[in-house]
Each structure stands twice: as structure tokens, then as C-alpha cells.
PDBQT receptor file of N, H, CA, C and O in Angstrom, charges set to zero:
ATOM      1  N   UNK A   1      48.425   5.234 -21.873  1.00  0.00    +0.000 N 
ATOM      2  CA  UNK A   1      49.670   5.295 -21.122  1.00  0.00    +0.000 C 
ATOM      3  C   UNK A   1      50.536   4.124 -21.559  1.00  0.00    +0.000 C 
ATOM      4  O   UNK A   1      50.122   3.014 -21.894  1.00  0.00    +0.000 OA
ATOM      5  N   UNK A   2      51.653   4.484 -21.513  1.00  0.00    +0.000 N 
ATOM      6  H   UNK A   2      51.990   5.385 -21.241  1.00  0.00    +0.000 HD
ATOM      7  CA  UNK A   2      52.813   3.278 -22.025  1.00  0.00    +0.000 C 
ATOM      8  C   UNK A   2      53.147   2.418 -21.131  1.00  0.00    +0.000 C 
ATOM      9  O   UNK A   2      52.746   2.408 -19.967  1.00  0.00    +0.000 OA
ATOM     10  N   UNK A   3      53.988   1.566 -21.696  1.00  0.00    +0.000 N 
ATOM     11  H   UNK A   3      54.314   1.574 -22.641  1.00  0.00    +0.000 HD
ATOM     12  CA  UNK A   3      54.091  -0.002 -20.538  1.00  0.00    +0.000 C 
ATOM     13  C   UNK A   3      55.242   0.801 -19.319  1.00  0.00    +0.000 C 
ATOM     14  O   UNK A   3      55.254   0.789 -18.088  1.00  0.00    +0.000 OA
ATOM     15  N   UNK A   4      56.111   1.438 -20.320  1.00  0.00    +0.000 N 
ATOM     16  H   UNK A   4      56.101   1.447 -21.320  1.00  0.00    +0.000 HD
ATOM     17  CA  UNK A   4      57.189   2.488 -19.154  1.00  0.00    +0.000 C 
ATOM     18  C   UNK A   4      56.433   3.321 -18.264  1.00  0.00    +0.000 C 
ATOM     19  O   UNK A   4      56.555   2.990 -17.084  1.00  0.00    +0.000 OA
ATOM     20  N   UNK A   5      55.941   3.972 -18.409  1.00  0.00    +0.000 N 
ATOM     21  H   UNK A   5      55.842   4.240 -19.367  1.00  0.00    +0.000 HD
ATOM     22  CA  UNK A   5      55.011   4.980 -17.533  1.00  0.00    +0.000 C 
ATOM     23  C   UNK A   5      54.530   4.546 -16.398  1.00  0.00    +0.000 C 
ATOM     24  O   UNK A   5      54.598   5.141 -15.322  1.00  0.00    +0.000 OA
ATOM     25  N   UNK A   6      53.726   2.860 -16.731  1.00  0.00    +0.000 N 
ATOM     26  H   UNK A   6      53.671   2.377 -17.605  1.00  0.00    +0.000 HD
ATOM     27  CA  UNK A   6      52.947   1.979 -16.038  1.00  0.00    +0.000 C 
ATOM     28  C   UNK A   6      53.622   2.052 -15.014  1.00  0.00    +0.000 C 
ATOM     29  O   UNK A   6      53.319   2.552 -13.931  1.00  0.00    +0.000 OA
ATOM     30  N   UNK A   7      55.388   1.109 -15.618  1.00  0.00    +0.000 N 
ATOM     31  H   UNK A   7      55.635   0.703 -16.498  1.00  0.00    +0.000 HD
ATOM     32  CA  UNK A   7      55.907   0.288 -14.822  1.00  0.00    +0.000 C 
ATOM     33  C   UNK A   7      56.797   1.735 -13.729  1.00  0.00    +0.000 C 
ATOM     34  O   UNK A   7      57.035   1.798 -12.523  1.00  0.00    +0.000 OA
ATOM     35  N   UNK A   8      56.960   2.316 -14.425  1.00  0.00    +0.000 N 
ATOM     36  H   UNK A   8      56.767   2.264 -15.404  1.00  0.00    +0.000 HD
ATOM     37  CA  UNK A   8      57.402   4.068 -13.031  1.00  0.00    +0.000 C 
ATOM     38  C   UNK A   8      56.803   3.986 -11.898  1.00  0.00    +0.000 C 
ATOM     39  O   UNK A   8      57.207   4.028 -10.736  1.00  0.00    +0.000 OA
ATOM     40  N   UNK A   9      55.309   3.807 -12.596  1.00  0.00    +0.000 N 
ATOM     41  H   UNK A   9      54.981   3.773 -13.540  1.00  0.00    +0.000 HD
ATOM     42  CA  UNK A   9      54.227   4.452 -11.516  1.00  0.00    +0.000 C 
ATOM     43  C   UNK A   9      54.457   2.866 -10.362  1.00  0.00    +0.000 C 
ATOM     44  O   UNK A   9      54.604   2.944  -9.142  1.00  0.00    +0.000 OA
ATOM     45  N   UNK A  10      54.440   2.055 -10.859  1.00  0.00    +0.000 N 
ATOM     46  H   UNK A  10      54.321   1.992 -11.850  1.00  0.00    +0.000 HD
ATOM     47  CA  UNK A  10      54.448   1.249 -10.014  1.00  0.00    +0.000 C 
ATOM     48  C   UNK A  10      55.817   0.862  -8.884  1.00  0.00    +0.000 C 
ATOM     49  O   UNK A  10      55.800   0.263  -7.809  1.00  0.00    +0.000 OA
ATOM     50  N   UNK A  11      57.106   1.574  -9.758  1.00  0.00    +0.000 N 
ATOM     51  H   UNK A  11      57.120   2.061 -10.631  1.00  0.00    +0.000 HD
ATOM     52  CA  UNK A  11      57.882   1.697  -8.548  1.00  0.00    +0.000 C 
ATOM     53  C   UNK A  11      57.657   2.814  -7.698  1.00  0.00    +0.000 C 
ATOM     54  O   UNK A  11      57.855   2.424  -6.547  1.00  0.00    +0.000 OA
ATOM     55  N   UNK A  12      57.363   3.923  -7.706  1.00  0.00    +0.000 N 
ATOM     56  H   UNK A  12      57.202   4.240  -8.641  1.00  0.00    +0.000 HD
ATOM     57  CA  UNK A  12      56.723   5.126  -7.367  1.00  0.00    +0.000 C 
ATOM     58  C   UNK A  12      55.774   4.464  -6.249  1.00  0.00    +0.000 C 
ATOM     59  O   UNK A  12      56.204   4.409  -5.096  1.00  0.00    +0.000 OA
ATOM     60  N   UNK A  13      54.626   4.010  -6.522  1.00  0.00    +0.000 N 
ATOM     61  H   UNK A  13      54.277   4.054  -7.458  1.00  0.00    +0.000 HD
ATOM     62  CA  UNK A  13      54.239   3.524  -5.707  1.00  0.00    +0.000 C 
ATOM     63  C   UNK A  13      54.753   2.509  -5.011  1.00  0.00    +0.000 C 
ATOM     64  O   UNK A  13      54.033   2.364  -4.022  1.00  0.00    +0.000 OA
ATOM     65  N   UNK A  14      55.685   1.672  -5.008  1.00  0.00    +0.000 N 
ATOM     66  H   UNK A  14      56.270   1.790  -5.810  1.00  0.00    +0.000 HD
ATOM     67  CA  UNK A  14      56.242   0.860  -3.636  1.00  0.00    +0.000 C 
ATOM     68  C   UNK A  14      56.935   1.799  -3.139  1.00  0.00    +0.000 C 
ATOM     69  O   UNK A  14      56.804   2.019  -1.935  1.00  0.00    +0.000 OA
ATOM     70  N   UNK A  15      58.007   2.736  -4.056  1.00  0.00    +0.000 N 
ATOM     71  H   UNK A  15      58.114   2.557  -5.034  1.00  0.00    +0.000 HD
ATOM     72  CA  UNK A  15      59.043   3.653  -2.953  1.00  0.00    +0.000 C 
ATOM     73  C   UNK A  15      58.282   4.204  -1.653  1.00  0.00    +0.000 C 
ATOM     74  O   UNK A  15      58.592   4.195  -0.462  1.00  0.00    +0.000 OA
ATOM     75  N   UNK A  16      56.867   4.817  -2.534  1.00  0.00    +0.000 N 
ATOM     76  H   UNK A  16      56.615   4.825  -3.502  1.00  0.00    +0.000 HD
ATOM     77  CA  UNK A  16      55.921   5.397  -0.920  1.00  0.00    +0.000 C 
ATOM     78  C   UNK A  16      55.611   4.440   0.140  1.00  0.00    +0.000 C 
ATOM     79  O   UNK A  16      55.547   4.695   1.342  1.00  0.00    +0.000 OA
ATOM     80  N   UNK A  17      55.392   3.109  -0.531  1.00  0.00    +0.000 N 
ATOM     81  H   UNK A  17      55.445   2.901  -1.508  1.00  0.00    +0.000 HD
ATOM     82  CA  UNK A  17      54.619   2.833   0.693  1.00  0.00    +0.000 C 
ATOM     83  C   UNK A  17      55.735   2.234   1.167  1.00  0.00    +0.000 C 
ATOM     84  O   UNK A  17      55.357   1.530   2.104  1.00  0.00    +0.000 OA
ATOM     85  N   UNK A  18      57.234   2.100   0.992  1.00  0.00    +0.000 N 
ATOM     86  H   UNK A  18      57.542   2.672   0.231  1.00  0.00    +0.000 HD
ATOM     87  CA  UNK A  18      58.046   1.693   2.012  1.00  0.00    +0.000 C 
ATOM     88  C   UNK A  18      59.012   2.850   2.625  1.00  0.00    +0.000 C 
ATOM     89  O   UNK A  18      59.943   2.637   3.401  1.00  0.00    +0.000 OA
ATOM     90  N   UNK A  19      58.666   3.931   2.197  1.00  0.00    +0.000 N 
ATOM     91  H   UNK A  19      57.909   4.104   1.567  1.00  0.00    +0.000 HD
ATOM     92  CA  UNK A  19      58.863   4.879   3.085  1.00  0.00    +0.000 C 
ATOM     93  C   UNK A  19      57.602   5.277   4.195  1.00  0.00    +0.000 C 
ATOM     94  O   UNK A  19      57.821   5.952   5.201  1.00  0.00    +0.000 OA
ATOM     95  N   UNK A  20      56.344   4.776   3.856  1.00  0.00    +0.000 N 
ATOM     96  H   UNK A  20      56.166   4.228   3.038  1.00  0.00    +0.000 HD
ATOM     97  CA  UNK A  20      55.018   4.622   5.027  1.00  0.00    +0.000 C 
ATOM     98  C   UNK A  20      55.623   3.312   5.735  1.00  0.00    +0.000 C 
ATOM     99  O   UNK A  20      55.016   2.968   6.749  1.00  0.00    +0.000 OA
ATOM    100  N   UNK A  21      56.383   2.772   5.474  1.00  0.00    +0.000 N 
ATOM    101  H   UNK A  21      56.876   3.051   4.650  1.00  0.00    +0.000 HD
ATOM    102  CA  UNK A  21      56.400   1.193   6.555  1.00  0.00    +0.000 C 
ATOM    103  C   UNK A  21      57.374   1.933   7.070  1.00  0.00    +0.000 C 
ATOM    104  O   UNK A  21      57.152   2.066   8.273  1.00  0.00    +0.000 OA
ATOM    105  N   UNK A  22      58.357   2.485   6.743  1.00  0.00    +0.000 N 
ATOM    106  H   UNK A  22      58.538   2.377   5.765  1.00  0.00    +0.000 HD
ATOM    107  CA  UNK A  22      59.677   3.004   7.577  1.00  0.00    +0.000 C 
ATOM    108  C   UNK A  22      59.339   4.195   8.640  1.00  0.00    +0.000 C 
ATOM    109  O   UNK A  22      60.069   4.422   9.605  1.00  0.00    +0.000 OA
ATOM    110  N   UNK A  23      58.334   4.816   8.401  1.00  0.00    +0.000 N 
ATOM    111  H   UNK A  23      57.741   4.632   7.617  1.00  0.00    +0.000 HD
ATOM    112  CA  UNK A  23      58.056   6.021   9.141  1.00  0.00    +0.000 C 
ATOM    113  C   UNK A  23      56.573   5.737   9.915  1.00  0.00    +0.000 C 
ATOM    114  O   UNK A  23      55.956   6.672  10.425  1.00  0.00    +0.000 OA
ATOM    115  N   UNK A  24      56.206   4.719   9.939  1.00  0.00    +0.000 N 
ATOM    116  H   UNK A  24      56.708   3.959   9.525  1.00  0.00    +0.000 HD
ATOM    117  CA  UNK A  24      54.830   4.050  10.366  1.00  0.00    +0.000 C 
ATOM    118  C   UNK A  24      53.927   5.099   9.872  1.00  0.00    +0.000 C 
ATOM    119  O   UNK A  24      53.012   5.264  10.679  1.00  0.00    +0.000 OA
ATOM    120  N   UNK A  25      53.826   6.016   8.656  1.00  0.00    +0.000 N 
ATOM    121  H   UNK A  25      54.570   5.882   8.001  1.00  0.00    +0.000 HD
ATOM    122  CA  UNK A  25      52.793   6.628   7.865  1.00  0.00    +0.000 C 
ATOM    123  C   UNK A  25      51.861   5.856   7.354  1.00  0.00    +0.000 C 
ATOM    124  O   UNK A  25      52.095   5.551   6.184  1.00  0.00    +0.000 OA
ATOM    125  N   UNK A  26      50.546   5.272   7.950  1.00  0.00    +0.000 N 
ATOM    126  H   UNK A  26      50.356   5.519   8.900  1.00  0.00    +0.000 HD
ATOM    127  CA  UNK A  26      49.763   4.749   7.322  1.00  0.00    +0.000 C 
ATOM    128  C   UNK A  26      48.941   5.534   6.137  1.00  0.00    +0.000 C 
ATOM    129  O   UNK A  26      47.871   5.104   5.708  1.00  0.00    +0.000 OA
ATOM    130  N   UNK A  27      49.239   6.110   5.906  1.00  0.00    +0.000 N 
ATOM    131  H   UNK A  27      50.109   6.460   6.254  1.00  0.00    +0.000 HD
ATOM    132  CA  UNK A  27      48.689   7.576   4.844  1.00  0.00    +0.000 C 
ATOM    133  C   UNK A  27      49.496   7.033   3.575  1.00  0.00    +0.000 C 
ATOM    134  O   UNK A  27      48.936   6.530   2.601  1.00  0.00    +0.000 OA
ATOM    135  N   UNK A  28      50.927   7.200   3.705  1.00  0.00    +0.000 N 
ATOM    136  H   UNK A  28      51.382   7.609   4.496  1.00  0.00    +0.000 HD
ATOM    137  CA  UNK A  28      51.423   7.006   2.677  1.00  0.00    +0.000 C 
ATOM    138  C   UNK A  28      51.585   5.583   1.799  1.00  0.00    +0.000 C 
ATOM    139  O   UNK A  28      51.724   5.255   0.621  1.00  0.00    +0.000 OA
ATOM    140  N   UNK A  29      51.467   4.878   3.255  1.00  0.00    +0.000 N 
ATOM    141  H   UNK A  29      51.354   5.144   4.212  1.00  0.00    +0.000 HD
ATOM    142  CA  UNK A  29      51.507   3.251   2.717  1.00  0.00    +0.000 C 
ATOM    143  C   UNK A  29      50.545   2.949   1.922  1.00  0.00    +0.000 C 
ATOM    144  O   UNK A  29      50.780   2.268   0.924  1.00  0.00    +0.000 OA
ATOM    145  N   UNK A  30      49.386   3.356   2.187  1.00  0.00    +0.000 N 
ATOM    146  H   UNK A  30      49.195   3.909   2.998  1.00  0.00    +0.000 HD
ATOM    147  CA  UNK A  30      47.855   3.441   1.454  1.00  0.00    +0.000 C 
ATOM    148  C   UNK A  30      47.896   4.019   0.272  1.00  0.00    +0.000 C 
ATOM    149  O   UNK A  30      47.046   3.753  -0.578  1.00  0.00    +0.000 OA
ATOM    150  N   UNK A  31      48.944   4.937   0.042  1.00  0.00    +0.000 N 
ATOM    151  H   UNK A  31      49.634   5.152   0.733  1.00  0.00    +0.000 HD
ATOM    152  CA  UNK A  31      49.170   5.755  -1.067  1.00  0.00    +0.000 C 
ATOM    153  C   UNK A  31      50.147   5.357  -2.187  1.00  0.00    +0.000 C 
ATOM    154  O   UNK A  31      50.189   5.663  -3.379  1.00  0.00    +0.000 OA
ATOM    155  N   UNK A  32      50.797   4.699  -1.538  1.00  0.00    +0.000 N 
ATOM    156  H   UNK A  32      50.763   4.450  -0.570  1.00  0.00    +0.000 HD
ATOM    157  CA  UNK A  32      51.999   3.686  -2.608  1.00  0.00    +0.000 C 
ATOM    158  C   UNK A  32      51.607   2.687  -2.780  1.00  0.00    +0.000 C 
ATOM    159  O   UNK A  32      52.200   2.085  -3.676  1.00  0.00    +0.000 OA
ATOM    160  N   UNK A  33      50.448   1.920  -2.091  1.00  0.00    +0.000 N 
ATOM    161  H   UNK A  33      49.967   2.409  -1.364  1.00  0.00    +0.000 HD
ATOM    162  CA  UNK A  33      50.115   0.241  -2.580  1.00  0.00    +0.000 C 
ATOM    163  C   UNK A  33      48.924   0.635  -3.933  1.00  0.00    +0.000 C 
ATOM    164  O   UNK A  33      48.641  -0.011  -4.942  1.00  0.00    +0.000 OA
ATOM    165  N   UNK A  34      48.145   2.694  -3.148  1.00  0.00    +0.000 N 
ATOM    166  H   UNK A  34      48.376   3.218  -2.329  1.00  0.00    +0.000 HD
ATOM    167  CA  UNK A  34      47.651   2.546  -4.442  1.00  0.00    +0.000 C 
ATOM    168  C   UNK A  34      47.883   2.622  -5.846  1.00  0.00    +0.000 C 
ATOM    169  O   UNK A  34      47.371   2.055  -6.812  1.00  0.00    +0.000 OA
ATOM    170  N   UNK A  35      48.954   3.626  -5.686  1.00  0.00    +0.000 N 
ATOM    171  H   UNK A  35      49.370   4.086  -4.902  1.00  0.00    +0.000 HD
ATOM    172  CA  UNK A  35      49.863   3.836  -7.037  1.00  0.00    +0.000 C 
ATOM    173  C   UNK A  35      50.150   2.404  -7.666  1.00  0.00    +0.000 C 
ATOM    174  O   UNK A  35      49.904   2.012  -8.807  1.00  0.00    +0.000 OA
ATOM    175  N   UNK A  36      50.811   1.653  -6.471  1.00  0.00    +0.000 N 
ATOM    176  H   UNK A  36      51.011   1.972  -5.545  1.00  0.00    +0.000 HD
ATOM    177  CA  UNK A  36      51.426   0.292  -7.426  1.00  0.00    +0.000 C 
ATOM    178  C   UNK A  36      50.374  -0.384  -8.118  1.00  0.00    +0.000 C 
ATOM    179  O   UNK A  36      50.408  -0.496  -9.343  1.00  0.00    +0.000 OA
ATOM    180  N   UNK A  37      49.204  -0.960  -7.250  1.00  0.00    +0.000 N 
ATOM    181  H   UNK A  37      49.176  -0.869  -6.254  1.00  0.00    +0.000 HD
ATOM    182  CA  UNK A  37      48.456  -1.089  -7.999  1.00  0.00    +0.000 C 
ATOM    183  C   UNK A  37      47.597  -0.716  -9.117  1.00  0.00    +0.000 C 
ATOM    184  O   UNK A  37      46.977  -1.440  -9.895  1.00  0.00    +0.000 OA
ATOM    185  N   UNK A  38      47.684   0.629  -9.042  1.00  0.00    +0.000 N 
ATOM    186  H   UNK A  38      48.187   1.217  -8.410  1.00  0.00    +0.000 HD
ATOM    187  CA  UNK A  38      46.905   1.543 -10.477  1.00  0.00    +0.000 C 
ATOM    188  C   UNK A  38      48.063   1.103 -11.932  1.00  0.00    +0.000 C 
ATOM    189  O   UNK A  38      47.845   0.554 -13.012  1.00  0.00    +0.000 OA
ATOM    190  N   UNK A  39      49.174   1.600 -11.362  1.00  0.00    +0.000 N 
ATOM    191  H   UNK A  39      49.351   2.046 -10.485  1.00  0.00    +0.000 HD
ATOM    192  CA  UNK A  39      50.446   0.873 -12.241  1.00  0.00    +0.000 C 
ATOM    193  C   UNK A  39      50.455  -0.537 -13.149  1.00  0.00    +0.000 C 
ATOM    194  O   UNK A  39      50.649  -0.750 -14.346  1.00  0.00    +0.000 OA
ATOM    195  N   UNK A  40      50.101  -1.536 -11.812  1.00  0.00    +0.000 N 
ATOM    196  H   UNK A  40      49.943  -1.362 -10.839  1.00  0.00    +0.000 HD
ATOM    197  CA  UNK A  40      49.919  -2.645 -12.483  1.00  0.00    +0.000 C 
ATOM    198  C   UNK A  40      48.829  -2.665 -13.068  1.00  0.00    +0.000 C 
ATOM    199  O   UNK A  40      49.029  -3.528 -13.923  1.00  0.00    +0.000 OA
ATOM    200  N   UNK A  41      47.315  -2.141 -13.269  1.00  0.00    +0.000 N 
ATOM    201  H   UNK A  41      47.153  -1.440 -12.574  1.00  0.00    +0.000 HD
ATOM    202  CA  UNK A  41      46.340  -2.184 -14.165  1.00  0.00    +0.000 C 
ATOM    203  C   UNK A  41      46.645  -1.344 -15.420  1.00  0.00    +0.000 C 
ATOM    204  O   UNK A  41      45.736  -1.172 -16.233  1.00  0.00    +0.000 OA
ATOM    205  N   UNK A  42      47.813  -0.832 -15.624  1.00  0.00    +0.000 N 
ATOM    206  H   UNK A  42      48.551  -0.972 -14.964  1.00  0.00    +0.000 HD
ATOM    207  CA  UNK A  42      47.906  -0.064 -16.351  1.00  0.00    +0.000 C 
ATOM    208  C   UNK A  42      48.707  -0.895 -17.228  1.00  0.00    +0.000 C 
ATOM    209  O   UNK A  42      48.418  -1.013 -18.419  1.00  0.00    +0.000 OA
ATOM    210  N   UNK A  43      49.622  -1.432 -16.740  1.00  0.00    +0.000 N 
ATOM    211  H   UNK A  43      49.857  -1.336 -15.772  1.00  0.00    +0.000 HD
ATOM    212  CA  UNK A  43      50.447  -2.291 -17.246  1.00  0.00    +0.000 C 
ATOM    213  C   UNK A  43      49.336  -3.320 -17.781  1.00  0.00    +0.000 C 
ATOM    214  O   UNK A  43      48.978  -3.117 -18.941  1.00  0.00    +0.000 OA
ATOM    215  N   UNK A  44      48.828  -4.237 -17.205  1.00  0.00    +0.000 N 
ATOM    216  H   UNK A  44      49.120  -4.402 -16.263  1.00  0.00    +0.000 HD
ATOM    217  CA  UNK A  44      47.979  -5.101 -17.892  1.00  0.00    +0.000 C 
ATOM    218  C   UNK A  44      47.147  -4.824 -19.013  1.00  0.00    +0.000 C 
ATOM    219  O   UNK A  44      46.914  -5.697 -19.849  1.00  0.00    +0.000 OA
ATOM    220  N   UNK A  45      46.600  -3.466 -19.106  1.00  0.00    +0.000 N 
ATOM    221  H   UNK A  45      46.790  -2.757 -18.427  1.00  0.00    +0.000 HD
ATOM    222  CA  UNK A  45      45.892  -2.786 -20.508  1.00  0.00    +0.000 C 
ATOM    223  C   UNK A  45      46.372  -2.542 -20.999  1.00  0.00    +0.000 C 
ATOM    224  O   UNK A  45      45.764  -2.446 -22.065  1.00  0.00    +0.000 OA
ATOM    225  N   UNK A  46      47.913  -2.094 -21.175  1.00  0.00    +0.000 N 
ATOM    226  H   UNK A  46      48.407  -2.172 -20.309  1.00  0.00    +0.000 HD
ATOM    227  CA  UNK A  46      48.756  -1.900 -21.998  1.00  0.00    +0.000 C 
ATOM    228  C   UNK A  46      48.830  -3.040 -23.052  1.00  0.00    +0.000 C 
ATOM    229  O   UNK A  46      48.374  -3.099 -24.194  1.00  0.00    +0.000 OA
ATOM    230  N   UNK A  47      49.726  -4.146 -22.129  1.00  0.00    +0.000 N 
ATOM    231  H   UNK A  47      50.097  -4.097 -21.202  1.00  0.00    +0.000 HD
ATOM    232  CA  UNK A  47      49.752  -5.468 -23.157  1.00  0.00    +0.000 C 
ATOM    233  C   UNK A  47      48.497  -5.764 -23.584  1.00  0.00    +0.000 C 
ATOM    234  O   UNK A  47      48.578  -6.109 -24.763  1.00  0.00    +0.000 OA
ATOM    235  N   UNK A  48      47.254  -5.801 -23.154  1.00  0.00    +0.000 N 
ATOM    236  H   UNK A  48      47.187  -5.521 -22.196  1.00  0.00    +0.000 HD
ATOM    237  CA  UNK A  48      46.246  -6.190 -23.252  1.00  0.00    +0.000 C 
ATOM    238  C   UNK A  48      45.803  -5.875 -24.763  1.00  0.00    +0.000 C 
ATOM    239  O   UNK A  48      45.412  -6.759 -25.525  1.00  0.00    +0.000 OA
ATOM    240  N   UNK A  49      45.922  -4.301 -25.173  1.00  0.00    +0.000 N 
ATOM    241  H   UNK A  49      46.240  -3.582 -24.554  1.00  0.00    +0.000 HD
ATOM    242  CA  UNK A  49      45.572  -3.280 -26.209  1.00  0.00    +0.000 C 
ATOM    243  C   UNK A  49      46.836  -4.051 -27.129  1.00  0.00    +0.000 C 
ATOM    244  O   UNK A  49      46.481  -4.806 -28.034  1.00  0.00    +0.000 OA
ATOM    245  N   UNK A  50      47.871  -3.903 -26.949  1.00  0.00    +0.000 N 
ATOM    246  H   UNK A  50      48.160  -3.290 -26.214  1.00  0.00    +0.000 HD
ATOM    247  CA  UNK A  50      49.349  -4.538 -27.741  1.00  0.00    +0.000 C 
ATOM    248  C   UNK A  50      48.735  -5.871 -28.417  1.00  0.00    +0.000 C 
ATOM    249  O   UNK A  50      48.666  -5.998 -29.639  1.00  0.00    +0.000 OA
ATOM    250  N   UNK A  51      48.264  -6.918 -27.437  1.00  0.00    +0.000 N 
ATOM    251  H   UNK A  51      48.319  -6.815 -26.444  1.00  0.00    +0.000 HD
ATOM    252  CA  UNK A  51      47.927  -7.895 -27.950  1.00  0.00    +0.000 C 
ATOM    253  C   UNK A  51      46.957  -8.324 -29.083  1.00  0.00    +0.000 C 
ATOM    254  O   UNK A  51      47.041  -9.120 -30.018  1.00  0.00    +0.000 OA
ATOM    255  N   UNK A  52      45.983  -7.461 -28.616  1.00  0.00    +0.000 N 
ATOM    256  H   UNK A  52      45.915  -6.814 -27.857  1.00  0.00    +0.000 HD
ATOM    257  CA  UNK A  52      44.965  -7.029 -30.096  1.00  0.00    +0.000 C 
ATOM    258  C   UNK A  52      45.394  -6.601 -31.238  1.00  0.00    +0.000 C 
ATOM    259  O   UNK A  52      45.194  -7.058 -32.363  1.00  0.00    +0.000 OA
ATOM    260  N   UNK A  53      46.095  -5.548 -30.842  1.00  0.00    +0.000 N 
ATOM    261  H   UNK A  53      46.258  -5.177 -29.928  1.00  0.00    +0.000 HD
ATOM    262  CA  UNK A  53      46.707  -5.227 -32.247  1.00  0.00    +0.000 C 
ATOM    263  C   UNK A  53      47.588  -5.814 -33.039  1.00  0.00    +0.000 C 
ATOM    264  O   UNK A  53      47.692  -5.614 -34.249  1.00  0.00    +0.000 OA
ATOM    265  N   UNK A  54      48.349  -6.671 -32.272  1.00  0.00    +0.000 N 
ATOM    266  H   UNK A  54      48.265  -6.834 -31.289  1.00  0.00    +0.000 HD
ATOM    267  CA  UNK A  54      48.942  -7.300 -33.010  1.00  0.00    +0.000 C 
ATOM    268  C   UNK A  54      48.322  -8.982 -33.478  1.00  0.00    +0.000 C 
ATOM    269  O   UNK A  54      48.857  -9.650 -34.363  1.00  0.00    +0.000 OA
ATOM    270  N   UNK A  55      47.224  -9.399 -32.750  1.00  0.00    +0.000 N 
ATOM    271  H   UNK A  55      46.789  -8.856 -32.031  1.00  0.00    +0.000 HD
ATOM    272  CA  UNK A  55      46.036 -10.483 -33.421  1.00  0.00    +0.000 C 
ATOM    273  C   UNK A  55      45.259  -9.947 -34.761  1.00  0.00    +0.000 C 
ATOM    274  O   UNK A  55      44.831 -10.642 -35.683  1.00  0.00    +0.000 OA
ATOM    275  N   UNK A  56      45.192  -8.504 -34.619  1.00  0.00    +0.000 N 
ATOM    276  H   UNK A  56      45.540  -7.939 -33.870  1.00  0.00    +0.000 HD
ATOM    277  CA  UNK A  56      44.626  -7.725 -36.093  1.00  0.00    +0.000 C 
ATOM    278  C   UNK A  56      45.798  -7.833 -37.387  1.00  0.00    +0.000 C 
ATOM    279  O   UNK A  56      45.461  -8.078 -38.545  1.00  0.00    +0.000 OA
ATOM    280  N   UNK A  57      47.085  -7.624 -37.000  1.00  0.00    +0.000 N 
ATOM    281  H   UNK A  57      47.359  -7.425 -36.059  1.00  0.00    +0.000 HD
ATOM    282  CA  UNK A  57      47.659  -7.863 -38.278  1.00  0.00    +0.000 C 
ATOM    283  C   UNK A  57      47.941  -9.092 -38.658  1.00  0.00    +0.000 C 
ATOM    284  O   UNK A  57      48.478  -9.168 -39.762  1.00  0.00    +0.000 OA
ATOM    285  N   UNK A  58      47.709 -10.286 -37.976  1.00  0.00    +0.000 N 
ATOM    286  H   UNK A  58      47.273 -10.224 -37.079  1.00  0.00    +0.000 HD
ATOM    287  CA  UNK A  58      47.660 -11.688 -38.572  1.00  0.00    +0.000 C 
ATOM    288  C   UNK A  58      46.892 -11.785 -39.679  1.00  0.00    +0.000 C 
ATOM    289  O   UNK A  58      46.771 -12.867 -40.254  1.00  0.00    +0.000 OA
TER     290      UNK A  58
């Protein structure tokens, strides 16, 4: 998955869970902190993989 994709998912996931804080949906809030967070691990393996590859062409 790409660093864009990541970083979607991770607004995606806050939009939910602050539409769960606005509507006191504890369902959804649970559901957007998880997105954000899946987002941000996604994001971190992204660069993570980037970084290697680019330590390989040194």
C-alpha cells in the first residue's frame, strides 16, 4: 500500500471517530481510531520499505 492510501485511511479514520464523538457512537469511535491507527502502521512500513531501498542503491 502507498504512503497516499496510508495517509486517506488515516483521515478516514479520524472523520469516523469524530463523527462517533459527535453522535456519542461508541461503535464508530472504535472504528475510526481503528482505521487511523491501521493507517499510521501503514504509513510507517511504507517509509520503512522506501528506506531500504533506497540504503540498497548506495
Amino acid at each position: 500500500m502507498g504512503k497516499a492510501k496510508a495517509k486517506m485511511e488515516q483521515m478516514k479514520g479520524k472523520a469516523k471517530q469524530r463523527v462517533g464523538d459527535s453522535t456519542d457512537d461508541r461503535s464508530m469511535q472504535s472504528e475510526g481510531r481503528r482505521e487511523k491507527s491501521v493507517g499510521k502502521v501503514r504509513e510507517a512500513a511504507h517509509d520503512m520499505v522506501e528506506g531500504v531501498k533506497k540504503g540498497r542503491k548506495k
